[in-house]
N, C-alpha and C positions, 0 to 999 in steps of 0.2 A: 291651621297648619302653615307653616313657615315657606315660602320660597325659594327659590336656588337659582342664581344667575349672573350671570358676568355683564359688571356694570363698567367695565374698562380693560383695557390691557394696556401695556407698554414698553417701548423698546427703547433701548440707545445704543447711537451710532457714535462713535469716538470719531473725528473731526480729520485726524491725517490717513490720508489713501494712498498705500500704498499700489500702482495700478501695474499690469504686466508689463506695460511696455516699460516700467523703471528694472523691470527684474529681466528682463528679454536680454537687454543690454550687457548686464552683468555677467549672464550665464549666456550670450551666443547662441540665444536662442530666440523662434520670436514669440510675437504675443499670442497669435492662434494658435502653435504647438503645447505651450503653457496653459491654454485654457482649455483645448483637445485633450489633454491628459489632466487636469485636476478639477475641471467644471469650475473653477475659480474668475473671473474679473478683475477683482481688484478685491485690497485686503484693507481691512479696518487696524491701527493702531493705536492703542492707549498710550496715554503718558507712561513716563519709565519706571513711575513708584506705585501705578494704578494696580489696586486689587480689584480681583474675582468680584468683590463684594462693593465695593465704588461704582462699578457697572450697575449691578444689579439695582443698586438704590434709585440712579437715573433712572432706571429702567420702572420700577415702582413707584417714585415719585408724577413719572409720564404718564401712570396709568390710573393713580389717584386722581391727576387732574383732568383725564379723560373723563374721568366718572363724576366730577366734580365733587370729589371728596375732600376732606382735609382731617388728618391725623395727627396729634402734636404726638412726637417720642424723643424719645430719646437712645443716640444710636453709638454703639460703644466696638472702633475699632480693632481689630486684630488681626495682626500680619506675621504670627505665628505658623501656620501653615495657608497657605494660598489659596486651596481646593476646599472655597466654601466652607472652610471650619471659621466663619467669624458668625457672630455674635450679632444681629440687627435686633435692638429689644422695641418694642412697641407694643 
């Protein structure tokens, strides 16, 4: 009989932070009312052409090598619709 278990997970974090006090400023507001009302910190932003699917790969690739796996594929872009309609073949 076969097993069932999770030998990794993985996340990614995009690298510029947007933080409250950048947005406090702008809106005259401060940083605890901002995060008093949306539970937010500070925000993660992607590069400007970054898809849905560009995350997700970090994000899969972090958790292969958690597990110490290694996958060859081959991985075939699409920026036809945004929401997860691409294509990762493997």
């Amino acid at each position: 009989m076969r097993s069932v278990g999770i030998l990794g997970y993985g996340y990614y974090l995009p690298e510029l932070v947007l933080a409250n006090h950048e947005l406090a400023g702008r809106f005259g507001k401060t940083e605890d009312w901002i995060e008093e009302r949306t539970g937010i910190k500070e925000r993660r932003i992607t590069e400007f052409n970054a898809a849905t699917s560009d995350l997700a790969i970090k994000a899969a690739l972090a958790a292969l090598d958690r597990a110490n796996l290694m996958v060859f594929s081959e991985i075939i872009r699409c920026r036809t619709i945004e929401l997860l309609k691409c294509f990762i073949e493997i």
